[in-house]
C-alpha positions in Angstrom: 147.6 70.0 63.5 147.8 71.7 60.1 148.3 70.4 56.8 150.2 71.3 53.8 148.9 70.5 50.2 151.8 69.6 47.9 151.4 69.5 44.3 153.9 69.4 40.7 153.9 69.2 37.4 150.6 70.9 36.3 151.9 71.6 32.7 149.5 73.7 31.6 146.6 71.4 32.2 143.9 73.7 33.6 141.2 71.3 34.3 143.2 68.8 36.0 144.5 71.4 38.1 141.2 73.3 38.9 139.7 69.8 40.5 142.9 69.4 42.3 142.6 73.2 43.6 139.0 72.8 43.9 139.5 69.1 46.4 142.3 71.3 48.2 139.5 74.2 48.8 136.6 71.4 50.3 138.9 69.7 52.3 139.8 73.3 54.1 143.4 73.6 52.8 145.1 77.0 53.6 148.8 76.4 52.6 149.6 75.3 48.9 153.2 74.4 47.6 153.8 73.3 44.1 157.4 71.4 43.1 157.2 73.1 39.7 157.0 72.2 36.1 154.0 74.5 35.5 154.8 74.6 32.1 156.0 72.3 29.2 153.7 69.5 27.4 150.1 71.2 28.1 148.3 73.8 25.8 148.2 76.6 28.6 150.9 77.8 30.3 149.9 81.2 30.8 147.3 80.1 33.1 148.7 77.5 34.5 151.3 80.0 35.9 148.7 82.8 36.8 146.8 80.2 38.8 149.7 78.6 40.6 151.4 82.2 41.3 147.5 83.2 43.2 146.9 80.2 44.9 150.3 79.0 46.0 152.8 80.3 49.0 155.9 78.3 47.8 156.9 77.4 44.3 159.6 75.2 42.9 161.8 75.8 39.7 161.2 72.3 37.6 162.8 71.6 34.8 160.4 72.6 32.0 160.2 75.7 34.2 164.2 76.5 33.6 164.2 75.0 30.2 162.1 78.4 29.4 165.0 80.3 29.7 166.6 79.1 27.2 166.8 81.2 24.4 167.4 78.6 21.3 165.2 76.2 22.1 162.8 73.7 19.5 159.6 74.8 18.3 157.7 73.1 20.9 160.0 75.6 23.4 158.9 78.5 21.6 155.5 77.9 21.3 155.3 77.8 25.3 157.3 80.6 25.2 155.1 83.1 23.2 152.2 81.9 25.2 153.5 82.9 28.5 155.1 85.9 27.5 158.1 88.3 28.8 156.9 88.7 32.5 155.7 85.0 32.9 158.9 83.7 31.7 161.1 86.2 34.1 159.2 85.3 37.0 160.5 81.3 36.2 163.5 82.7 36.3 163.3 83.6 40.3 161.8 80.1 41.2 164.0 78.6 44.3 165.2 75.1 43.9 164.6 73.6 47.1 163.3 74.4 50.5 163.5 73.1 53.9 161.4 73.1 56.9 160.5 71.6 60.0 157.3 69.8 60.8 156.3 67.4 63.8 159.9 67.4 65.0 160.6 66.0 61.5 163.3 67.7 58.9 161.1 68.0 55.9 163.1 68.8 52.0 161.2 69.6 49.0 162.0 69.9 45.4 161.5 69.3 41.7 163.6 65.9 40.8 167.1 65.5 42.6 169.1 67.0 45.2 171.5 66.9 42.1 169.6 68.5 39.4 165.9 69.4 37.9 167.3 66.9 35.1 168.5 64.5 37.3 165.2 61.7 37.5 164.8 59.2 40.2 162.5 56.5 39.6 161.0 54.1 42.6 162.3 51.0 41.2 166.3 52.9 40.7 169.3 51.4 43.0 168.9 51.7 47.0 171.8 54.0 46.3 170.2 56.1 43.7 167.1 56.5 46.1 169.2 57.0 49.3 170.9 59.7 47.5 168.2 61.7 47.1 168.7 62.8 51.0 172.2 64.3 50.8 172.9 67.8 50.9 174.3 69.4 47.6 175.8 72.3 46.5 172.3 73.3 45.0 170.1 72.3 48.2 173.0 73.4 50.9 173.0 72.0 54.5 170.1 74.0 56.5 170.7 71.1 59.3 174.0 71.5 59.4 175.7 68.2 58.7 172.5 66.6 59.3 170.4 65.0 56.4 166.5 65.5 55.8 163.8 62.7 57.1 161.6 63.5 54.7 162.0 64.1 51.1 159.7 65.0 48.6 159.4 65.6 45.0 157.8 65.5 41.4 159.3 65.0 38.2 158.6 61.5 37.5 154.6 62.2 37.2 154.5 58.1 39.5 153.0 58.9 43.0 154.7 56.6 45.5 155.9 56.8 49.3 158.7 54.5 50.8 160.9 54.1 53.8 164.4 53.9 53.3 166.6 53.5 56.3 164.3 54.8 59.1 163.6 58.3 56.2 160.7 58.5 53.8 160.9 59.8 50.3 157.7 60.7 48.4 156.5 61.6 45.1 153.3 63.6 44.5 152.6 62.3 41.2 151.2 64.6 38.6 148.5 67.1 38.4 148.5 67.3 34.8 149.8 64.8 33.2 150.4 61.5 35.5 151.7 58.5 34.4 150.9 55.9 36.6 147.2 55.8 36.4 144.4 58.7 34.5 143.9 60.9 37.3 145.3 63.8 39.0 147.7 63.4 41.9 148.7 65.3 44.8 150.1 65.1 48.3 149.0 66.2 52.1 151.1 66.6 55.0 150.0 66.9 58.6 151.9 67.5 61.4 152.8 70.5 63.6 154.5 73.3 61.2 157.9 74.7 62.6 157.8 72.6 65.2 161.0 70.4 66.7 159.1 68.2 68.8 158.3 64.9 68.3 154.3 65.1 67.1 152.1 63.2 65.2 152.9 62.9 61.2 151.4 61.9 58.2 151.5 62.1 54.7 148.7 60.9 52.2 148.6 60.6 48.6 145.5 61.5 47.1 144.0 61.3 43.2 141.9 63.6 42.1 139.2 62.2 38.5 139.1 65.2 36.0 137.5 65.7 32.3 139.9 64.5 30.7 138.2 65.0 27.3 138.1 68.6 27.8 141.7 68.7 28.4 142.0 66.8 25.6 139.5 69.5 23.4 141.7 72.6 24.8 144.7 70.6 23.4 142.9 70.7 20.0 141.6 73.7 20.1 144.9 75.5 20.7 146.8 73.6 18.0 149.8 73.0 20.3 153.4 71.3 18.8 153.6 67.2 20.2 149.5 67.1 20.2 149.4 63.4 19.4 151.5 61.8 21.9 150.3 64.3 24.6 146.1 63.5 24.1 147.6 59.8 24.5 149.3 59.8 27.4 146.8 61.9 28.9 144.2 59.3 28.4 146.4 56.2 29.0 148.9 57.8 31.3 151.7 56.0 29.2 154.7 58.0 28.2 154.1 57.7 24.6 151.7 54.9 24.7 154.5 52.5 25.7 155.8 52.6 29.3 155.6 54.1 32.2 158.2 57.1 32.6 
């Protein structure tokens, strides 16, 4: 059996993801993948990228991650921007936006928000049809299993870790590394199974929360006099979008 550590939306919280990396590293964890969103919201991109690029065999364009790109963006934007600087921000550039592989006999799909879109969010409490969607093939994901759909589906964005079956599939969200919003701790994902494998073989997925210091996430915040600093310390330590609801 091996197992596959899946993690998203670190954004630029480097304590959060060090214990995440560090749990990973003690539980004997060779092969990372991350569903993107490196950047955006936190006060330290650069790293954030640097670390994820070293420890990580697969990474997934998110949508802070293509928002970089853009080349008029607010002064939040820039500030990310000049912090990552002109190699960090090509490399974003290359990020795929999905991926597809077999594990346990089971046809596994990965990627930042929607088969649709990075912008495209899908919340556990959406429409049956909004969440059954999420296993079609798309222009963007393509049809690696011909005209047959994914069993498994995974993805970040929505920083709310939750697993449910839908019509004999299962769809997962990893939560957040760095800034959840479901409860104050980091979040990731394992998968165990037999990789590139099409044989029928035991399967599992576990959602696991990781405590950090959140006060010296909060202090780097500070220190680095990042745009949106108020809202950001708050919903770091109440993991409420704004202070108000859960998004």
């Amino acid at each position: 059996m091996q197992q596959i550590a899946v993690i998203s939306d670190i954004h630029g919280n480097i304590p959060a993801l060090q214990a995440v990396l560090d749990d990973i590293v003690r539980r004997g964890i060779k092969t990372l993948y991350c569903l993107g969103d490196l950047v955006g919201k936190g006060p330290n991109p650069a790293e954030s990228v640097d670390r994820i690029r070293e420890s990580c065999e697969l990474v997934i364009m998110g949508n802070w991650d293509h928002l970089m790109a853009k080349p008029d963006g607010n002064e939040e934007l820039r500030w990310h921007q000049r912090r990552l600087g002109a190699d960090r921000l090509d490399w974003l550039k290359t990020l795929p936006f999905s991926y597809d592989f077999t594990m346990s006999g089971k046809r596994i799909r990965l990627f930042h928000a929607s088969p649709v879109s990075v912008y495209t969010r899908v919340q556990p409490w959406d429409s049956i049809e909004s969440r059954l969607a999420m296993f079609g093939n798309t222009d963007s994901t393509g049809s690696p299993y011909g005209e047959s759909l994914p069993d498994v589906v995974g993805y970040g964005d929505i920083h709310n870790a939750y697993m449910q079956n839908l019509n004999g599939r299962t769809l997962f969200n990893t939560g957040s590394v760095g800034n959840p919003l479901d409860m104050a701790s980091a979040s990731y994902a394992i998968l165990e199974g037999v990789v590139d494998s099409q044989s029928a073989a035991p399967f599992s997925i576990q959602l696991l929360r990781v405590p950090y210091d959140i006060e010296l996430a909060v202090k780097m915040a500070e220190q680095a006099e990042m745009p949106q600093l108020e809202p950001y310390v708050r919903e770091l330590r109440t993991a409420r979008y704004r202070g108000l609801k859960n998004e």
